[in-house]
MIDOSE-1310 file (N, C-alpha, C; in nm, 2 decimals, decimal comma, always signed):
residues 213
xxxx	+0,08/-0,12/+0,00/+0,00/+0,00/+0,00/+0,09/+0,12/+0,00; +0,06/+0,22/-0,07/+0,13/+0,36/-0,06/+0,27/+0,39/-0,16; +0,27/+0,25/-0,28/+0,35/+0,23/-0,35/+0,27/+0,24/-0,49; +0,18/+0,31/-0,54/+0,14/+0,30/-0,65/+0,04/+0,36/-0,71
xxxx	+0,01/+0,39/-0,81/-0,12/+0,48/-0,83/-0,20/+0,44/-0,97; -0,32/+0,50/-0,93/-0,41/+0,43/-1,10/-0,33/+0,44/-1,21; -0,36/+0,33/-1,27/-0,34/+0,37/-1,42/-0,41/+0,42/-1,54; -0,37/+0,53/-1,57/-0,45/+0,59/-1,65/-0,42/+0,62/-1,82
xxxx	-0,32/+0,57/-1,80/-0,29/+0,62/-1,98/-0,15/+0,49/-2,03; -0,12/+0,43/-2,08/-0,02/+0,35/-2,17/+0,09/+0,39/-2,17; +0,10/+0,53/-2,17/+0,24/+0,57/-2,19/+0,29/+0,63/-2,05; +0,41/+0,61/-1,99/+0,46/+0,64/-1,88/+0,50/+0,74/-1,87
xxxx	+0,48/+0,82/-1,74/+0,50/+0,95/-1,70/+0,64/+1,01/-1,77; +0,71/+0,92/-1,74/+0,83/+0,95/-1,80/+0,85/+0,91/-2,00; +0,80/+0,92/-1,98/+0,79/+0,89/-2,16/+0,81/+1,02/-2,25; +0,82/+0,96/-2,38/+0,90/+1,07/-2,52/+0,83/+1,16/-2,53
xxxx	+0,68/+1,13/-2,50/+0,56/+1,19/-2,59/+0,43/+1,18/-2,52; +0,34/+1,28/-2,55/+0,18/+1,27/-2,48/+0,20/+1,21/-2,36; +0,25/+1,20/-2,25/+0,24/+1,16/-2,11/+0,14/+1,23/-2,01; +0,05/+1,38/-2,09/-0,10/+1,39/-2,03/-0,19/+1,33/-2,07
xxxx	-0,17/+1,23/-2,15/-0,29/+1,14/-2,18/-0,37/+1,07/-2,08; -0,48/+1,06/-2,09/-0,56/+1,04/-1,94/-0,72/+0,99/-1,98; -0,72/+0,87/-1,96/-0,77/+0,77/-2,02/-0,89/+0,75/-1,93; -0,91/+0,78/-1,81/-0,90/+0,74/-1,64/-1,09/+0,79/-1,72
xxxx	-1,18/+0,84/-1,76/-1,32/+0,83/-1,81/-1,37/+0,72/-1,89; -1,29/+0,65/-1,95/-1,32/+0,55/-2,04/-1,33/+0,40/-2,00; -1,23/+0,38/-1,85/-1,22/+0,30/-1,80/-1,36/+0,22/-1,76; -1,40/+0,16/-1,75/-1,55/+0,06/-1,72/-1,55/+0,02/-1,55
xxxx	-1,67/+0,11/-1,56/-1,74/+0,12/-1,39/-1,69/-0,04/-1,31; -1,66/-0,05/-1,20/-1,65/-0,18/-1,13/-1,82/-0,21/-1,08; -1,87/-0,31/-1,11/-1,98/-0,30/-1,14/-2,02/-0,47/-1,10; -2,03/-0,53/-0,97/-2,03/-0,68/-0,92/-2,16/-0,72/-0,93
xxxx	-2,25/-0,64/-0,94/-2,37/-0,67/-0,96/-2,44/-0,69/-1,13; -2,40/-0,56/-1,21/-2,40/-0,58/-1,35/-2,33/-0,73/-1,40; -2,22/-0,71/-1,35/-2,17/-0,87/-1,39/-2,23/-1,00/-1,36; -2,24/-1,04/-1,23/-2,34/-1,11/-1,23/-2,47/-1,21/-1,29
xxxx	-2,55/-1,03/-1,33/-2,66/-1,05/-1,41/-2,62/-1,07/-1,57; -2,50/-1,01/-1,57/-2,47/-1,05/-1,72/-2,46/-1,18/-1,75; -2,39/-1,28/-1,63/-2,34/-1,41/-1,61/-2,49/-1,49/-1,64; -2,60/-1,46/-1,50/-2,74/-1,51/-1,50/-2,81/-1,50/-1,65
xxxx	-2,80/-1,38/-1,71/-2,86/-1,41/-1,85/-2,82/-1,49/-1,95; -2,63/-1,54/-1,93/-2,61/-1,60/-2,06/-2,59/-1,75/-2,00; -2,66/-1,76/-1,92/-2,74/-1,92/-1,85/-2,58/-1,99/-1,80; -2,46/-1,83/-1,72/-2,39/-1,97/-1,64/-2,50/-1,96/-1,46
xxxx	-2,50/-2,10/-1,42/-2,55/-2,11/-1,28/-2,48/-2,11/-1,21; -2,46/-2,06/-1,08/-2,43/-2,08/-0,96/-2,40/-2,21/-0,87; -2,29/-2,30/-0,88/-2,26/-2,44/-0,81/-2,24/-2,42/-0,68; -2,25/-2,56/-0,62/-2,25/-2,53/-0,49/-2,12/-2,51/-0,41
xxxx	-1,98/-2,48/-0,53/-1,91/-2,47/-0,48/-1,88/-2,33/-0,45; -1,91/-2,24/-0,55/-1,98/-2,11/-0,58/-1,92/-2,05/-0,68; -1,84/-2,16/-0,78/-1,80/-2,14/-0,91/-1,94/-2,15/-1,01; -1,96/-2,08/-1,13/-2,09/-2,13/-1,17/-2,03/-2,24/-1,31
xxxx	-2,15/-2,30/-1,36/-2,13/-2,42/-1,41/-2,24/-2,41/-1,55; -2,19/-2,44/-1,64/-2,26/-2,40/-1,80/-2,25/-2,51/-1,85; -2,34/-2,66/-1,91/-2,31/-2,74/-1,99/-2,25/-2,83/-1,95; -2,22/-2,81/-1,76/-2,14/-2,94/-1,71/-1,96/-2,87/-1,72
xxxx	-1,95/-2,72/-1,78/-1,87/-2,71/-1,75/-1,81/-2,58/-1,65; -1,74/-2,59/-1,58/-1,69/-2,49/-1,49/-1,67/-2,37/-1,57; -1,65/-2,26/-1,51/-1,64/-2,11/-1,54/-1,47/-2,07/-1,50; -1,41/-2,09/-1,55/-1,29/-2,10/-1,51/-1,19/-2,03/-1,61
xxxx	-1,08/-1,94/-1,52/-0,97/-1,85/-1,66/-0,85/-1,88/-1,54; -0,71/-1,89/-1,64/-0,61/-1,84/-1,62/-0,55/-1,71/-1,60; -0,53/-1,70/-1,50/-0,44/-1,61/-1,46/-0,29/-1,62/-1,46; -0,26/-1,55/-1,56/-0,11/-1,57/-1,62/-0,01/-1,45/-1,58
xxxx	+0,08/-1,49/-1,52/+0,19/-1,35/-1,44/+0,35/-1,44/-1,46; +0,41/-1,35/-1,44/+0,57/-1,31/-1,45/+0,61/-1,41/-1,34; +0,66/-1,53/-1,28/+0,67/-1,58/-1,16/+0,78/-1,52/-1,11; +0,88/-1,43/-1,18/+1,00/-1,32/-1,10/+0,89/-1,19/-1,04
xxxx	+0,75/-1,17/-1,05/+0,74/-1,09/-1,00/+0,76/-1,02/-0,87; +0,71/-0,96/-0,82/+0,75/-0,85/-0,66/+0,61/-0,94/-0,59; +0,65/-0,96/-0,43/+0,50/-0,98/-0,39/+0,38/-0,93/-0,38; +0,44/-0,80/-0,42/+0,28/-0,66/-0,46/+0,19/-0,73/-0,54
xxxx	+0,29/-0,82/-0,65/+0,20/-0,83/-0,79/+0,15/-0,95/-0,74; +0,20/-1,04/-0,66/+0,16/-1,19/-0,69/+0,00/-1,16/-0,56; +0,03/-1,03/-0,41/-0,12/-1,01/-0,39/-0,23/-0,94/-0,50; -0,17/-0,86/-0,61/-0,25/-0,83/-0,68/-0,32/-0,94/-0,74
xxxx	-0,30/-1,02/-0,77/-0,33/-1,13/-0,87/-0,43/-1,20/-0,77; -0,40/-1,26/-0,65/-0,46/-1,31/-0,55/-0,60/-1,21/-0,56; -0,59/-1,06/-0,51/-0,70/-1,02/-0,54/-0,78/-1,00/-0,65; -0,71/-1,03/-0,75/-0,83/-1,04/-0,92/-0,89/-1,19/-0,89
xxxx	-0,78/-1,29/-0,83/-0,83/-1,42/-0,82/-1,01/-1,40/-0,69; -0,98/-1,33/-0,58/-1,11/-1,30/-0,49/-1,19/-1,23/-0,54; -1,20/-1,13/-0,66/-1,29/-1,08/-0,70/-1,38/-1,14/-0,80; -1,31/-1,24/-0,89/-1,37/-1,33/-0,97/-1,41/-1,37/-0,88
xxxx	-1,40/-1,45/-0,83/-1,47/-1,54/-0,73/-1,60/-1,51/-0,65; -1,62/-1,39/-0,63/-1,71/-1,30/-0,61/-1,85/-1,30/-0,66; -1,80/-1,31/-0,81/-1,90/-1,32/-0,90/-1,92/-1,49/-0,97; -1,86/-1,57/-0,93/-1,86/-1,72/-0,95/-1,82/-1,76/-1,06
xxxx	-1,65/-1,72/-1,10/-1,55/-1,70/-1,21/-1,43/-1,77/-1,13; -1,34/-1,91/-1,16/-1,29/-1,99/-1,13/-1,11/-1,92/-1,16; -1,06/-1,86/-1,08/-0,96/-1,76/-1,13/-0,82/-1,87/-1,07; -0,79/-1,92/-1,16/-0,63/-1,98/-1,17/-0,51/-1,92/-1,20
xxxx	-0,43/-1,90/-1,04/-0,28/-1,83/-1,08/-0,21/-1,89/-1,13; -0,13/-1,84/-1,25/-0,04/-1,96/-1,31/+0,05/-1,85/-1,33; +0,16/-1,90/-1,25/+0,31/-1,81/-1,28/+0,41/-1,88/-1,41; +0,46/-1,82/-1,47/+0,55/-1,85/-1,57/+0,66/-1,82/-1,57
xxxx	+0,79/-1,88/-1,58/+0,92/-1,85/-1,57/+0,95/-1,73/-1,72; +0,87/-1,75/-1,81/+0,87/-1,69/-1,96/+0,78/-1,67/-2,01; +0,66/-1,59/-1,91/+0,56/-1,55/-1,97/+0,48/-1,51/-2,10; +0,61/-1,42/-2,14/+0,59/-1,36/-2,29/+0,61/-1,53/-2,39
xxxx	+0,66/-1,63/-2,35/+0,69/-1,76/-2,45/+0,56/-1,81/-2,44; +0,47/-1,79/-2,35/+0,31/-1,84/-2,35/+0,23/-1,77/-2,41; +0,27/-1,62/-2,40/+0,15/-1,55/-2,51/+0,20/-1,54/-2,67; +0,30/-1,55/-2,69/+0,38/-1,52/-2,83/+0,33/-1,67/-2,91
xxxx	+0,35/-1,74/-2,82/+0,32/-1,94/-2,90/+0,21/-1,94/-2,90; +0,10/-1,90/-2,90/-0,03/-1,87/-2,85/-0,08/-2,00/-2,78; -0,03/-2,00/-2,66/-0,03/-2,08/-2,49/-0,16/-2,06/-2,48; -0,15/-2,16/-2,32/-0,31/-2,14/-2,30/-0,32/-2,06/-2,17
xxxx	-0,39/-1,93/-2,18/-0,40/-1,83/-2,06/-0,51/-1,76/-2,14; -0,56/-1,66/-2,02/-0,68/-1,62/-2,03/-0,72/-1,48/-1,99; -0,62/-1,45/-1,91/-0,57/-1,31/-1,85/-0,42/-1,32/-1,79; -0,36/-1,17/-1,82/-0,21/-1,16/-1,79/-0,21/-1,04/-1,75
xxxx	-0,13/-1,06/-1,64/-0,06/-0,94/-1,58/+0,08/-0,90/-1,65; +0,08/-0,84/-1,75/+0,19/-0,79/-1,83/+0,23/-0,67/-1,80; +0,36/-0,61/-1,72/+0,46/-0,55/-1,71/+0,51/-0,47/-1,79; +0,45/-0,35/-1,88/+0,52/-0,34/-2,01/+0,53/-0,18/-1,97
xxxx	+0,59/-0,11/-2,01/+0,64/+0,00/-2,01/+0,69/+0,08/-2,13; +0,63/+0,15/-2,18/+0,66/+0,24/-2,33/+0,67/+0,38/-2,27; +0,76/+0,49/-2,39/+0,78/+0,57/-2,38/+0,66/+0,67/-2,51; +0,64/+0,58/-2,58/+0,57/+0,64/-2,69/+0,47/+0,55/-2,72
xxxx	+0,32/+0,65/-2,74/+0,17/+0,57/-2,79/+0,18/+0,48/-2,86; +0,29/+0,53/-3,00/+0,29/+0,42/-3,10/+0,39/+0,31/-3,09; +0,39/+0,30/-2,96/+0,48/+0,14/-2,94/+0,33/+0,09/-2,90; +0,22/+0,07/-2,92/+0,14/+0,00/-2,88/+0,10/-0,05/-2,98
xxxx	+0,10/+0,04/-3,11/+0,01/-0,03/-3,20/+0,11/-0,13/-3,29; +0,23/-0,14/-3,24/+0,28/-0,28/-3,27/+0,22/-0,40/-3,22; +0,18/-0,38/-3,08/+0,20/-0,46/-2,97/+0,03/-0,51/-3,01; -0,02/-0,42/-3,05/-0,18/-0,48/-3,01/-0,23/-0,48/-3,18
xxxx	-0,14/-0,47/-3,31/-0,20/-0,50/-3,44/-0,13/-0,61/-3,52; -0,16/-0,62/-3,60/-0,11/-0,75/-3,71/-0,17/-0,93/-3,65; -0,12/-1,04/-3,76/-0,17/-1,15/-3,71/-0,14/-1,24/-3,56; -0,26/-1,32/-3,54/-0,26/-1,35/-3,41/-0,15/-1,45/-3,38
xxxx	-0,09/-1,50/-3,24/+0,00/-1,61/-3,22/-0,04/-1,70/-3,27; +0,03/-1,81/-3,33/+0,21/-1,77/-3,32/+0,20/-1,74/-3,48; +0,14/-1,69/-3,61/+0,17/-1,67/-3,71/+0,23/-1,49/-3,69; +0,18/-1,42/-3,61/+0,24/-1,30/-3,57/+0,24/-1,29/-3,42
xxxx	+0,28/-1,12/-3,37/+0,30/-1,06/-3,23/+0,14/-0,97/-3,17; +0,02/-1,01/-3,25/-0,06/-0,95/-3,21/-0,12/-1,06/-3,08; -0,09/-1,08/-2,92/-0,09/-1,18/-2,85/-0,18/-1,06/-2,78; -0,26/-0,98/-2,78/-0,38/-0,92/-2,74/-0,51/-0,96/-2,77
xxxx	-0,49/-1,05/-2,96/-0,57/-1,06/-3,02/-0,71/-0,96/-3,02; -0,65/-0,84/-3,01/-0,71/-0,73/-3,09/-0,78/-0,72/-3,22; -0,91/-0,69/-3,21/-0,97/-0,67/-3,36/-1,03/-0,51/-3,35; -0,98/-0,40/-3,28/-1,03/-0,31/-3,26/-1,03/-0,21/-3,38
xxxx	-1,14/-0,22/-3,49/-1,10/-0,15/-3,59/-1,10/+0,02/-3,58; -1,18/+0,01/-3,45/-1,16/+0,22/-3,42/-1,05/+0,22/-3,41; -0,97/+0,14/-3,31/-0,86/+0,18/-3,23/-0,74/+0,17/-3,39; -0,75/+0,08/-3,45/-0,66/+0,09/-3,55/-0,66/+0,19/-3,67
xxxx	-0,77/+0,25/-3,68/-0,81/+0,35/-3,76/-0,78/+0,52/-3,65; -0,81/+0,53/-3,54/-0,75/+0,64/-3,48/-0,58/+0,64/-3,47; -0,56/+0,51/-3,41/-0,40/+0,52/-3,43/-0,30/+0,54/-3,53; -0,36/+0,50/-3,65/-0,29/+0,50/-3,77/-0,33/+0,70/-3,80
xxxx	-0,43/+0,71/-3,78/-0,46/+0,86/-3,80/-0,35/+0,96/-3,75; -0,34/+0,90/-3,58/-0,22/+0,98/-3,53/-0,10/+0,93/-3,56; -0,04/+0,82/-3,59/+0,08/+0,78/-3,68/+0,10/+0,86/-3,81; +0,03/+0,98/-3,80/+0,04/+1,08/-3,99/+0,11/+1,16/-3,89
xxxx	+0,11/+1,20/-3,78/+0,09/+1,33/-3,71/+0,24/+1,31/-3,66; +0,32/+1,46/-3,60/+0,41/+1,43/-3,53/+0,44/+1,53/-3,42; +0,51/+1,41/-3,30/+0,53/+1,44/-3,16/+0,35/+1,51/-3,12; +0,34/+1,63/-3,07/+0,24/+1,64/-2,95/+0,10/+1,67/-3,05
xxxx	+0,12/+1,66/-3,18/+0,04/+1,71/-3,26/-0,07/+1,58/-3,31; -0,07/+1,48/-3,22/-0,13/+1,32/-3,24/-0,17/+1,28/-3,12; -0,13/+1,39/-2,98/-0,16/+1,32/-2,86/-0,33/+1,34/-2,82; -0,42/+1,40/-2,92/-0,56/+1,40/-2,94/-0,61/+1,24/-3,00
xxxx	-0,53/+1,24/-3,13/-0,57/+1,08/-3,14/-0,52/+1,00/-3,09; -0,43/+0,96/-3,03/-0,40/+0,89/-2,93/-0,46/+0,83/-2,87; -0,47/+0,97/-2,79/-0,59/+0,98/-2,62/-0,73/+0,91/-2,68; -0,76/+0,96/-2,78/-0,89/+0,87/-2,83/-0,87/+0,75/-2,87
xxxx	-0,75/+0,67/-2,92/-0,71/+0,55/-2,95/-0,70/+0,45/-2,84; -0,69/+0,52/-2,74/-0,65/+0,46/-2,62/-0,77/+0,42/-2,52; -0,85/+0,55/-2,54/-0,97/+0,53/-2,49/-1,05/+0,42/-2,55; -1,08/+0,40/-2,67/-1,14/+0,25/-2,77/-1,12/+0,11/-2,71
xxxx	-0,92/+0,14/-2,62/-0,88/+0,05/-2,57/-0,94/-0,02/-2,45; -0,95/+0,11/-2,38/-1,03/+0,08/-2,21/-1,17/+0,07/-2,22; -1,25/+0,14/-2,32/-1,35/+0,13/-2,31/-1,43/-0,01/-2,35; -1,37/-0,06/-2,41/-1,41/-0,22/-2,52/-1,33/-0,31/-2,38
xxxx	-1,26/-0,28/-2,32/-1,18/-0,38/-2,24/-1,07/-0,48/-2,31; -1,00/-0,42/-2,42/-0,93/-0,50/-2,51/-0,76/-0,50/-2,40; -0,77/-0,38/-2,32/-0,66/-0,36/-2,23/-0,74/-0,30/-2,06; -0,70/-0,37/-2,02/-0,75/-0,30/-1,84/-0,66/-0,27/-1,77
xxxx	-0,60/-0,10/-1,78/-0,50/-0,08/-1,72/-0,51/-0,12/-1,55; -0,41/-0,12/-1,46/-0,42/-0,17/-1,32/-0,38/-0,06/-1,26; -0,24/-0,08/-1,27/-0,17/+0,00/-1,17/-0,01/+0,05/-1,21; +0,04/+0,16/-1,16/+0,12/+0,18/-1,16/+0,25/+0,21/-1,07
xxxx	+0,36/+0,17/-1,05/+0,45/+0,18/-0,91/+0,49/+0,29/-0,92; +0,50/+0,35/-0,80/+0,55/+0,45/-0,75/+0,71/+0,45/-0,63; +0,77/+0,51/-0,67/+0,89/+0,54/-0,59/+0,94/+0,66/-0,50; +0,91/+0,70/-0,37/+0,98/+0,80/-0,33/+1,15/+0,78/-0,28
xxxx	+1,16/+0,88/-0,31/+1,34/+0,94/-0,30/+1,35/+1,02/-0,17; +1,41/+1,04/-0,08/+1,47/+1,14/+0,01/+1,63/+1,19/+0,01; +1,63/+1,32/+0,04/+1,79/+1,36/+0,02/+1,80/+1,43/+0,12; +1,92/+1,46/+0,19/+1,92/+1,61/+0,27/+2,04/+1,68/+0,24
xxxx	+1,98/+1,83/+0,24/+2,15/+1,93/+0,18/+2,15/+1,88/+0,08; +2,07/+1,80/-0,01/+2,11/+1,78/-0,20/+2,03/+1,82/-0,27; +2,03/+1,85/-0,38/+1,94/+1,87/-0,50/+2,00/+1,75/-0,61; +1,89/+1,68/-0,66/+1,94/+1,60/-0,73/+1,78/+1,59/-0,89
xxxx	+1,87/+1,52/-0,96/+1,77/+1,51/-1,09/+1,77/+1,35/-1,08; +1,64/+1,30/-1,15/+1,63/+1,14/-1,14/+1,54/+1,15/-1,31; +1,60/+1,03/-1,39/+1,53/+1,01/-1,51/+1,50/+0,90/-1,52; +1,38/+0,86/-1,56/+1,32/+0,74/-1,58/+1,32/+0,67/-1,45
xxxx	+1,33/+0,69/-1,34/+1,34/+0,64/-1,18/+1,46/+0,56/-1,14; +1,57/+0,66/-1,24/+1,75/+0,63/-1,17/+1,80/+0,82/-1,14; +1,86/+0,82/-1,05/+1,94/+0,91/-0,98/+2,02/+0,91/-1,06; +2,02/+1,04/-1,16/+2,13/+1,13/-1,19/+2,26/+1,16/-1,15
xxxx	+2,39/+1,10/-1,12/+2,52/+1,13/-1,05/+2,51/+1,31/-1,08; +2,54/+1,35/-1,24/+2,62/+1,45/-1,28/+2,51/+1,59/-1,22; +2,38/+1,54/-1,17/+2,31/+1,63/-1,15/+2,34/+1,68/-0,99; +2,38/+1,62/-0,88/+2,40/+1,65/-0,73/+2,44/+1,78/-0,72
xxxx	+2,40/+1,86/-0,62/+2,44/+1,98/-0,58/+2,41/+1,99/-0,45; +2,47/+2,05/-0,39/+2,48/+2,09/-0,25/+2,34/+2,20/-0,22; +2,25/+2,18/-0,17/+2,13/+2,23/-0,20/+2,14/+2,39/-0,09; +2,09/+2,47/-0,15/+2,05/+2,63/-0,04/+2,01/+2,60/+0,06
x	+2,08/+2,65/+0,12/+2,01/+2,63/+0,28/+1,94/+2,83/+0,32
């Protein structure tokens, strides 16, 4: 706790370009009861284990994470696993030594906690276009033809003069749930008597100064 903040936009604070992008309206209400009833209408039932059960078969996803992760992430995952559950969604942690070798082969998982970090919007639309695993790297299996059509729009554009379509590219993203951003880590620094510069969340040597007193 006290190590992290919403995530609101793809590209990191510290990034090349559009880093006010702010996605945080598009995001889809948490909503335990909507879901639910979504569940109840498309005929899964409630077992008495309190997984629900469709055709004899369980309701059940993988949960696919980094097994080097930090223990922050492996309780984060624990709590997507109690939230499914909640709603009577069978949530399986499955850590992988080579995560990315599971979604690139096109493995069997079903949600991932992926760690990815860009400096720029248009490192996404590598990541989330072209053919699916393993014939290509689209392991999102994205069909979002707004989002491909706003991105490519701002792909004409350059540096801050695209961070309109972007922001709208991005929003397609959250809004459809093709991406659910989570969270983002946070680091505080303390110094005394120094002034220092930090980039990308390393301490600058050449920048130290003996600070005004």
């Amino acid at each position: 706790a006290g190590h992290g903040e919403p995530l609101v936009s793809l590209v990191a604070s510290t990034g090349a370009a559009c880093t006010a992008m702010d996605s945080s309206a598009a995001i889809p209400q948490f909503d335990t009861a909507a879901a639910q009833q979504a569940l109840d209408e498309a005929g899964w039932e409630l077992g008495g284990d309190g997984i629900r059960v469709k055709d004899g078969q369980k309701l059940s996803v993988i949960l696919l994470y980094p097994v080097n992760e930090s223990a922050s992430v492996v309780s984060a995952i624990e709590l997507m696993q109690s939230q499914l559950q909640a709603i009577g969604i069978e949530g399986v942690p499955t850590p992988a030594s080579s995560y990315t070798d599971v979604i690139f082969s096109g493995g069997d998982w079903d949600l991932v906690w992926a760690p990815i970090n860009t400096s720029l919007p248009s490192d996404w639309l590598g990541i989330l276009s072209g053919e699916f695993p393993p014939d290509g790297g689209n392991w999102t299996y994205n069909t979002n033809q707004e989002y491909f059509d706003l991105a490519n729009e701002a792909n004409t554009m350059v540096g801050e003069e695209g961070c309109d379509s972007w922001e709208a590219a991005q929003n397609s993203l959250f809004s459809n749930l093709e991406i659910l951003p989570i969270a983002s880590s946070t680091e505080t620094i303390y110094a005394a008597g120094i002034d220092f510069g930090v980039s990308r969340g390393v301490l600058m040597p050449m920048t130290f100064e003996i600070a005004e007193q």
